[in-house]
C-alpha positions, 0 to 999 in steps of 0.5 A: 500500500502507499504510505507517506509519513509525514513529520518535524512539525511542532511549535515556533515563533513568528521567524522562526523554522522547521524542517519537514520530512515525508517518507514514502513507500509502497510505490516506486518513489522515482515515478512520482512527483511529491508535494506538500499541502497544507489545511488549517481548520475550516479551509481549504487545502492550499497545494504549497510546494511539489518537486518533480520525479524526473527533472527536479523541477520545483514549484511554489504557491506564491505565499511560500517563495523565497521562504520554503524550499522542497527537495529530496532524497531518492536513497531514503525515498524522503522529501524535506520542506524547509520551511523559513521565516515562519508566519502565523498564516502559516499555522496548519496541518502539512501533508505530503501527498504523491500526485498521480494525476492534475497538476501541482496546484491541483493535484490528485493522489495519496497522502497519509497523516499530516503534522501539525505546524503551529506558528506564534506571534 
């Protein structure tokens, strides 16, 4: 079965980072992109970060630019977030998901149990 689990959230102040990890397994890692979403109570899912399993290619939702950084690790069949100078907006639960159809700001797929990102100001 797919599983993708993800971790490294926690409690931070306004400025402050956190690193993100998402193993995966079930599926052959290098065939799929990855991404992050992210849901905080009574929104809507927001797709904020996705690396491609070909190329490398990253894409951002523009609130994140120049903040979070995706990458991974095709050895540990793991994708990181690093996430920078955190805001209070960007309080949510984060969960990566793989995309098997769409695309990066709407994507289909899987994804397993989120961790919970809280940012105080």
């Amino acid at each position: 079965d797919v599983q993708l689990q993800a971790s490294g959230g926690g409690l931070v102040q306004t400025g402050g980072s956190l690193r993100l990890s998402c193993a995966a397994s079930g599926f052959t890692f290098e065939d799929y992109a990855i991404g992050w979403f992210r849901q905080a109570p009574g929104k809507e899912r927001e797709a904020i970060s996705c690396i491609g399993s070909s190329d490398s290619s990253t894409y951002y939702r523009d609130s994140v630019k120049g903040r979070f950084t995706i990458s991974s690790d095709n050895a540990k069949n793991t994708v990181y977030l690093q996430m920078n100078s955190l805001k209070p907006e960007d309080t949510a639960v984060y969960y990566c998901y793989q995309r098997t159809g769409g695309s990066w700001s709407r994507p289909f797929g899987s994804w397993g149990q989120g961790t919970q990102v809280t940012v105080s100001s």
